[in-house]
C-alpha positions, 0 to 999 in steps of 0.5 A: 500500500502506499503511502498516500493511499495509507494516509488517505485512508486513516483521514477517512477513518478519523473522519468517520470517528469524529462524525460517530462521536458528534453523534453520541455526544448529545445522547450522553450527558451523564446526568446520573452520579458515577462513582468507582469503589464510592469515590465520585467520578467527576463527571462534570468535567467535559473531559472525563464525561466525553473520555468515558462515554469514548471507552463504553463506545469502543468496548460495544465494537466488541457487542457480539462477545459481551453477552457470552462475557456476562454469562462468564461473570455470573459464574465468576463473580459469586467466587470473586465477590466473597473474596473482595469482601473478606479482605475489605475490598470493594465489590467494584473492584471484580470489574478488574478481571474483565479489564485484564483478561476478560476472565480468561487465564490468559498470558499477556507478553510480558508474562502476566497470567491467570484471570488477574493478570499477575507478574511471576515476581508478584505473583512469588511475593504474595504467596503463589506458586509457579512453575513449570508444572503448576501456576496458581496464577490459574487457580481462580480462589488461589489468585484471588486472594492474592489480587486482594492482598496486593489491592490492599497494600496498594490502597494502604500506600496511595489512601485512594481505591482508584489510585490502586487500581491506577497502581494495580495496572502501572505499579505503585512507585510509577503512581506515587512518583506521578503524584509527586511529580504533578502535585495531584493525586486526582487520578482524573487530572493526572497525566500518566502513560496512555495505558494507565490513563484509560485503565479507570475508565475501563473498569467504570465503562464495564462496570456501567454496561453490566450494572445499568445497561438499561440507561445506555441501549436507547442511546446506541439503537441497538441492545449490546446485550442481545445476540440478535443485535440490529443497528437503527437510529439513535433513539433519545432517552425516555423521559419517565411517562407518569398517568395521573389519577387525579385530573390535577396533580399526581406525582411530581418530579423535584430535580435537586443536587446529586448527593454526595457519597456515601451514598444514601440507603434504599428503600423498597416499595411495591408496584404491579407489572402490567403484562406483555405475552409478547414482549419487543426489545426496546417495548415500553414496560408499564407498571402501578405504584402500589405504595407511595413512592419518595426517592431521591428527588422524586416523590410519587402517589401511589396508583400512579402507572409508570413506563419506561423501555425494557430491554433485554439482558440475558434472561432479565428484562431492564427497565428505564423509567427515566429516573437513571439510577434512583429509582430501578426496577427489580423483581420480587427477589430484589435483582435488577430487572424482571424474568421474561415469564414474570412479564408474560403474565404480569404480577408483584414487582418491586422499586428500589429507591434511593431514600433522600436523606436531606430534610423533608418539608412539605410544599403546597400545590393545586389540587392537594395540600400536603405534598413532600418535597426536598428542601 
């Protein structure tokens, strides 16, 4: 190929990427609160928010093998999570392996091996064998532990799980020489070899997909979950559709500042699914409020009917009703999402809110006297 075809083409293709990108930019205003391990992700920076939403658009090249990687987690995960918690560890951190490995016992070109992607010398200092015969860098449990030794270590060093992570990818002292050297230990400001300074970014995309993938199909036009997969055009997302019982006011929706983490507890209330014998990806789900319903900025009368567009993710049905992450849907078992037979038939399914831990004051409205609202 010569030169100045070679040329010509990278022009078409950054092109093509810059036109891509225009198009999602609108789409993805990450209006909901992203935290890793519970340290916010400063999302209100335009750098981090565009550089985020770049990361989750490249992992959807890989669409067709993220339903077979979720199924893999499922397995994984229920070892994994255990683990973290024994030595402290948050749970965000099991995102880390799909990063590294894609939950394989893969071997990079430098030697690193196993899920966790550990270095034979590393591997020596907390306790795993290798050698020729056996390495327990392949033994899920075994490597595990050893992973969340080195996660703590690096987190007692650098007093941040982010910077760990950072470290876990670029080694501490590279980490700590960074901080000292640029007079910040924000990992989002700091300038750090390409590898490491999208490493985070990453982990949070992963960990966005799988945990709420329901906020981010209506954007993409298409289910990056679903095998049977159809490009189309990039669908705005819903706005929460509320019927109102009352003819003058039966819900109101109160926009107030995020909160700050940690983050406040959740409440549980109770709803009816309406049913659907033939349920469409992207179909709008309805449901009824069986309780009142008073979240995070959001308060609403029970009988009210809600909608939103399901989406399907393994065996589960996702639902977004419009409120991101403060209010979710979940089945009567408190997982995410409903199971595809529940749907068919309709039935008890639950909200899962986010209680509002500021002080709740009571503000007059048409129609009714008394109505809570956050102050």
């Amino acid at each position: 190929m010569s030169v100045l075809l070679h040329t010509y083409l990278l022009a078409l293709k950054k092109k093509a990427l810059t036109a891509w990108l225009l198009v999602l930019l609108p789409v993805f205003t990450f209006a909901q609160q992203v935290d890793f391990c519970g340290e916010v992700v400063p999302m209100e920076r335009d750098f981090v928010s565009y550089r985020l939403m770049d990361v989750i658009k490249r992992n959807l090249r890989y669409q067709g093998y993220l339903p077979s990687l979720r199924l893999k987690a499922e397995q994984y995960f229920p070892v994994i999570e255990p683990i973290l918690q024994q030595y402290g560890v948050p749970l965000d951190f099991k995102y880390l392996p799909i990063v590294e490995s894609g939950l394989s016992n893969a071997t990079s070109p430098v030697g690193a091996q196993g899920v966790w992607q550990i270095m034979p010398g590393t591997a020596a200092e907390l306790g795993l064998t290798v050698s020729g015969d056996y390495d327990e860098r392949n033994h899920l449990i075994k490597a595990t532990h050893a992973a969340c030794k080195l996660i703590r270590l690096l987190h007692q060093q650098l007093n941040s799980w982010t910077l760990a992570a950072a470290a876990y990818n670029a080694g501490s002292g590279n980490i700590s020489r960074n901080i000292k050297r640029q007079g910040s230990s924000d990992y989002y400001q700091l300038l750090l070899n390409n590898e490491t300074a999208q490493y985070i970014y990453k982990i949070i995309a992963i960990k966005q997909l799988f945990e709420s993938p329901e906020l981010y199909l209506p954007g993409f036009g298409y289910n990056v979950f679903s095998k049977n997969t159809a490009n189309g055009s990039v669908f705005s997302t819903p706005a929460p559709v509320v019927k109102a019982g009352n003819k003058d006011f039966n819900s109101i929706r109160i926009s107030i500042a995020k909160q700050s983490l940690p983050r406040p507890s959740a409440t549980m209330y109770a709803a009816r699914l309406k049913s659907i014998p033939s349920f469409q990806d992207g179909q709008l789900v309805s449901i009824q409020l069986l309780d009142d319903l008073q979240a995070n900025g959001v308060y609403i009368r029970k009988n009210a009917s809600l909608s939103g567009k399901g989406w399907i993710v393994g065996e589960r049905i996702y639902v977004d009703l419009g409120f991101e992450n403060t209010v979710v849907l979940c089945a009567a078992d408190g997982k995410k999402g409903v199971p595809a037979g529940l749907l068919k038939t309709g039935g008890d399914v639950q909200l899962l809110g986010k209680a509002d831990k500021r002080s709740a004051g009571v503000m007059e409205l048409p129609g009714d006297k008394q109505w809570m609202a956050s102050r």
